[in-house]
Residue, then its C-alpha position, 0 to 999 in steps of 0.5 A: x511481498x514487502x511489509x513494513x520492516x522494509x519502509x523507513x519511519x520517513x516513508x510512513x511519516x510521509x504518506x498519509x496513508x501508512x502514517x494511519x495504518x502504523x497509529x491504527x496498529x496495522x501492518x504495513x502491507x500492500x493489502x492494507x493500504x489498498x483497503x484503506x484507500x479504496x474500501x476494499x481490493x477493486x476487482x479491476x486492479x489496473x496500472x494506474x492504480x498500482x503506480x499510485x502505490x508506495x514504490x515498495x509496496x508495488x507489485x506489477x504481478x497483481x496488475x490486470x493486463 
C-alpha cells in the first residue's frame, strides 16, 4: 500500500486533506485519508469513492463490486 514517502511535498501542498494529516503528524496512508474524510471506512466503499482518492493512494482491490 502506497504511504507517504512516495507522495511528493507538492502532492501534500496541494490536497487539502493530506496537507492536515502531515501537520497533525500523521501517516500518509489511504486509510488515514479515508478516515479523515469521512469519519470512518464506509462499509459501501464504491468506485466513486476510490476515484476521489489521491492517484497513489488508490486501491481498486478495496472497491466493493
Amino acid at each position: 500500500m502506497p504511504e507517504d514517502d512516495h507522495l511528493s511535498e507538492e502532492e501534500v501542498n496541494a490536497d487539502p486533506i493530506l496537507k492536515g494529516l502531515a501537520r497533525d503528524g500523521l501517516s500518509l496512508t489511504r486509510e488515514n485519508y479515508i478516515i479523515r474524510s469521512y469519519g470512518e471506512i464506509p462499509d459501501d466503499w464504491a468506485a466513486e469513492l476510490e476515484a476521489e482518492l489521491p492517484d497513489k493512494l488508490q486501491d481498486w482491490s478495496k472497491v466493493e463490486e
